[in-house]
N, C-alpha and C positions, 0 to 999 in steps of 0.2 A: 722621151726623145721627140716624139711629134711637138709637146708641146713647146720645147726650144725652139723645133724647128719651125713652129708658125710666130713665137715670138721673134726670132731672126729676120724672117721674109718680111712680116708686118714692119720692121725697124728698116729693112732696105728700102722698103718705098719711100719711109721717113727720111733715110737721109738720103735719098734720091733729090728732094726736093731742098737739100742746102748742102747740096755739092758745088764743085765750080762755077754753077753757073745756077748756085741756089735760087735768086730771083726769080730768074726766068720759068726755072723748073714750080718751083712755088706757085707762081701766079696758076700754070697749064692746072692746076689741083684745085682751083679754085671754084667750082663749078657745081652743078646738082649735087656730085656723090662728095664734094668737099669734107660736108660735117658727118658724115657716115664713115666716112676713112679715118676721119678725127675720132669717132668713136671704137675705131676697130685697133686706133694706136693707144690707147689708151684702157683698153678692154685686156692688150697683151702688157702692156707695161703694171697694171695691178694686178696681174694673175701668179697668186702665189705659186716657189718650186721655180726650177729651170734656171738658176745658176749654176754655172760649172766649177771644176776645179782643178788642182795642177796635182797631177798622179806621178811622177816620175821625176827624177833629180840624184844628189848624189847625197852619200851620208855625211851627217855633220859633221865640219870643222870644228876642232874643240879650242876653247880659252880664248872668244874673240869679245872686243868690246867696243860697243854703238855710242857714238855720242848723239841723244838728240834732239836738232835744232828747230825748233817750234818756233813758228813766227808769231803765233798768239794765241795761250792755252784757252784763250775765251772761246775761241770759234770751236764750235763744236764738232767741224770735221777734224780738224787739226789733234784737238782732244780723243778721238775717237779712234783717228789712225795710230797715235803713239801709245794710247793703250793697250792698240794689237802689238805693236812694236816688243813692248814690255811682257806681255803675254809670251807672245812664241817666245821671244829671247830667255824667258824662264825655261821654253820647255827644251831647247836648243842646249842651251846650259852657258849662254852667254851673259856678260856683264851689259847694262844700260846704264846711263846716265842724262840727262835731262837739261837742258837750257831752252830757256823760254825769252824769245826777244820782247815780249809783251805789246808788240804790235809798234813798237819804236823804230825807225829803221836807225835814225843816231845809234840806236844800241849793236848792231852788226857788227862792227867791228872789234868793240871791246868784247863780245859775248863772244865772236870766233877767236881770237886770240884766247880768252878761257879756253874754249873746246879743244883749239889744236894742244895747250899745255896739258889737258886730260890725257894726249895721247894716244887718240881710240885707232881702234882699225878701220872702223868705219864712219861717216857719219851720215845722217840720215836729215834732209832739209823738208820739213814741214812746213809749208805754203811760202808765200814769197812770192817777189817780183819776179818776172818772169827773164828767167836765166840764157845769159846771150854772150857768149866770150868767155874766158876766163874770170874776170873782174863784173859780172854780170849779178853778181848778188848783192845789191848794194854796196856795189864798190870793192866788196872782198875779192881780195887775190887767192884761186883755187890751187892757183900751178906751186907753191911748196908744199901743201899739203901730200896732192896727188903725184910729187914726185918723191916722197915718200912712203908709197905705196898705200897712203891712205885711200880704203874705196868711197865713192861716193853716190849716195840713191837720194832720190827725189821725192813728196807725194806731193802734188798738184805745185810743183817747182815750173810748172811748162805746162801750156795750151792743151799739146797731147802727150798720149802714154807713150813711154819705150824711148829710146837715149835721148838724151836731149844734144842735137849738134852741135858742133863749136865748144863744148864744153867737158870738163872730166866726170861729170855726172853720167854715170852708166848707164841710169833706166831710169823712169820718172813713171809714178804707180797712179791709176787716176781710172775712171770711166773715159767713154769717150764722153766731149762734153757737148758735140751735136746731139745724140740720143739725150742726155738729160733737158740738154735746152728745149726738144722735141717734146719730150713728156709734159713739162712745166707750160708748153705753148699750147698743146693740144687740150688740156684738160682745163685750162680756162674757156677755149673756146665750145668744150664741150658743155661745161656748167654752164654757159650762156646762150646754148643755142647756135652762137654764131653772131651775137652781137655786143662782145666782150669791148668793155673802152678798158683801156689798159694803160699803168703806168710799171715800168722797169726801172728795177733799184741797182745798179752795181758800182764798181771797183774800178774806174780810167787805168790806177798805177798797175794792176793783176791783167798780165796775157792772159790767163784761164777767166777770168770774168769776163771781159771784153765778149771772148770766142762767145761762152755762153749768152750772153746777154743779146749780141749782134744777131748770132741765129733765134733767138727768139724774138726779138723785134722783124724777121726774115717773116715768120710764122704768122705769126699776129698781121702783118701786113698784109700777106697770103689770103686773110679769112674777109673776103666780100663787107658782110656783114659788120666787122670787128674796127675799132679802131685804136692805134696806138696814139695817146695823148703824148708822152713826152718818155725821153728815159733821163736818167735823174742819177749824178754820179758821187756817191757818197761813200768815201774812202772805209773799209771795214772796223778800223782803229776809231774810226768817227761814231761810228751810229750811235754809242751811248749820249754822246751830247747832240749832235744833229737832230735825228729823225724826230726824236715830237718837234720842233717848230717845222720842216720840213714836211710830216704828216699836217698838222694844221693847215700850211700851206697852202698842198695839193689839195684838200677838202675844200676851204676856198675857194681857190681856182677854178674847178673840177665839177663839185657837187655831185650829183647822180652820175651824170656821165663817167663817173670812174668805179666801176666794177670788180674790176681785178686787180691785183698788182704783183709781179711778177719779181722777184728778188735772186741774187745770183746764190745767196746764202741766210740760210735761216735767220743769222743774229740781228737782220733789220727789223723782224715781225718781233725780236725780242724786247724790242725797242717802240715800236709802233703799237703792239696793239693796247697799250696801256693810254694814249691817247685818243685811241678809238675808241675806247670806253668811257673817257668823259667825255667825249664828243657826244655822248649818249646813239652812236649807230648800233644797230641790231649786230648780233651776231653773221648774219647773212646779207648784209646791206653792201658790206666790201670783203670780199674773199682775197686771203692771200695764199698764194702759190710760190714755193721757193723751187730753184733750178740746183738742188746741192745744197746742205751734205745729210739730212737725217738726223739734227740732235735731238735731245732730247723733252728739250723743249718745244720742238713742232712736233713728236710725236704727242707730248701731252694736249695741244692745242688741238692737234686735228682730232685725238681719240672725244677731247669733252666737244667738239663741232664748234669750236670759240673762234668765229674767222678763220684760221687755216683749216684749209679743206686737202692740200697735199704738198707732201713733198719729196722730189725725185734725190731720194737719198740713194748713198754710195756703200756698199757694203765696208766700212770704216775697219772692225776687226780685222777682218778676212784680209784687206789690202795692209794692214800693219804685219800678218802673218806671211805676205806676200814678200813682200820689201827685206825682210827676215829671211827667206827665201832665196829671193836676189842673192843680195850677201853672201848666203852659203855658196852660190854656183859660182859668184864671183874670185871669192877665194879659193874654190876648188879647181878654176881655171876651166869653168867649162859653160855651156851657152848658158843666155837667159832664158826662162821659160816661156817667154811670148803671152804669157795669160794676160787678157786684160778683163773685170770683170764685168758685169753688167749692172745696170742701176737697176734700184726701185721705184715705181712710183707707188708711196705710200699714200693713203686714201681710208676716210672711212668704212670702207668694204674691205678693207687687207688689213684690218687693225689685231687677228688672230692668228699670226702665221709669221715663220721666221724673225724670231725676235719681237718681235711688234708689243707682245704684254713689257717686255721688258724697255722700250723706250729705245732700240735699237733695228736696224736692218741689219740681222745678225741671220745668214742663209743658212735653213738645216738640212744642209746635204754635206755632213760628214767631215769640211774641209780639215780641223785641228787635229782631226786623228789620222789626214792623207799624208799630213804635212811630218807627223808624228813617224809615220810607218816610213816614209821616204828619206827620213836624217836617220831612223834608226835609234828614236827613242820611246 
């Protein structure tokens, strides 16, 4: 308990500083104990243990079926939460079913016209543009579906967690994404001292990128010492073809002066560091830091110290078991759980704990068998 309760405190100072009036708040932090407060937010964000979990609910609804809609099984978070999806929905004794827009948005339309013929009870939108209206997902009209009592959950469908307005999406499952953009900013400026030059890689068409990416450029700004060279907007459907000439680029332009590079999602480093390597730069010459989600791939990176030094991963299962969750309360007619969970910042020092051998931020405190004991299977 203590130790939640000083990782909580330590995160309230964090997001003290990119609240309403983040700038401002930012700048006052900037001072003598600056990079020691940097140190102290990142000393609790690597500190294995201290996620929570949702103990109370009602018992399972039986014979229900998920369609789920993937925006692009490439991204490793997106892959990681439908996994959970699949998982509990087994343990549930629910049907799934699976549609992957493959990062096309042209494919939205014909791929939901599939899903509503599936007929499901539910569906479930993995990542996507950021949902605003009825007609908010790429132009899909929600309002037939959900006047057929079809339910509808979200995971990073929306900026933040818990309903998303204006919309029939009930709940949208996510970290918050100032704490991650926190971690991801803090821990560059840690490994540099406080004289981080910094380039950010995100997402323009993603509300949830934007949010993170904005507060971490907030961050970066904040550190005296640090400077933000450019942010750099490359769509997540892109990176396979973009990022080497884009990497080459920035090396170019940049040279030493670019130390870190901050990404909103692992799959750009997936991308990048292969022309860092014939770039012939050391493994420590350019460190990259992802702000989201954990795959498996920046766990292999950061475990062998190959350029990624961390990344502020989201507990992927555990929110797939969540979302799963949702559902059942939804159907049951009764609240949602309010859980939202907290990230990790994974780092060569947390490489042995909660999933980490296995290439995931998988927390072991118990949650498959809370969720188990609370439906009643």
């Amino acid at each position: 308990m203590l130790e939640r309760t000083l990782f909580a405190a330590l995160f309230s100072v964090a997001l003290a500083a990119l609240s309403m009036d983040g700038c401002k708040a930012a700048q006052r932090t900037a001072s003598g104990a600056h990079l020691d407060k940097e140190r102290e937010i990142v000393a609790a964000a690597t500190r294995c243990g201290g996620q929570g979990k949702v103990e109370s609910g009602p018992r399972a609804e039986a014979g229900k079926a998920i369609a789920i809609v993937a925006e692009d099984l490439r991204n490793g978070g997106i892959l990681g939460a439908s996994q959970g999806i699949r998982e509990a929905a087994s343990a549930i004794g629910w049907t799934v079913k699976v549609f992957d827009l493959g990062g096309m948005i042209a494919n939205r339309a014909r791929v939901m016209d599939e899903v509503l013929a599936f007929r499901p009870d539910a569906i479930a939108l993995m990542g996507g543009l950021t949902l605003e209206g009825s007609k908010g997902y790429g132009g899909y009209d929600f309002t037939p579906a959900s006047q057929r009592g079809v339910r509808l959950v979200g995971w990073h469908a929306h900026p933040w967690p818990g309903p998303i307005p204006g919309t029939p999406v009930s709940v949208n499952v996510s970290t918050d994404p100032l704490l991650v953009a926190r971690m991801a900013a803090s821990k560059a400026i840690v490994e540099s001292e406080g004289r981080a030059g910094v380039v950010i890689f995100t997402d323009s068409k993603i509300g949830l990128a934007l949010t993170k990416s904005n507060a971490m450029a907030d961050v970066i700004r904040a550190c005296q010492g640090c400077e933000l060279l450019e942010t750099v907007d490359v769509g997540l459907e892109e990176t396979g073809a973009r990022m080497p000439g884009v990497t080459r680029s920035l090396l170019e332009k940049h040279g030493k002066r670019w130390t870190h590079a901050l990404a909103i999602n692992d799959i750009y480093f997936d991308y990048m560091v292969p022309t860092l390597i014939t770039a012939k730069l050391g493994s420590h010459d350019l460190r990259l830091i992802s702000g989201g989600d954990g795959s498996p791939s920046a766990f292999l990176r950061i475990g062998a110290a190959s350029f990624q030094t961390a990344t502020a991963a989201e507990p992927l299962n555990l929110q797939g078991w969540q979302l799963v969750d949702e559902l059942n309360r939804l159907f049951a007619n009764q609240p949602l759980s309010g859980f939202i969970a907290l990230p990790r910042l994974v780092a060569g020092e947390n490489m042995k704990c909660d999933g980490a051998p296995r290439r995931l931020y998988d927390p072991d405190n118990g949650y498959r068998d809370s969720y188990r004991r609370i439906w009643g299977r």
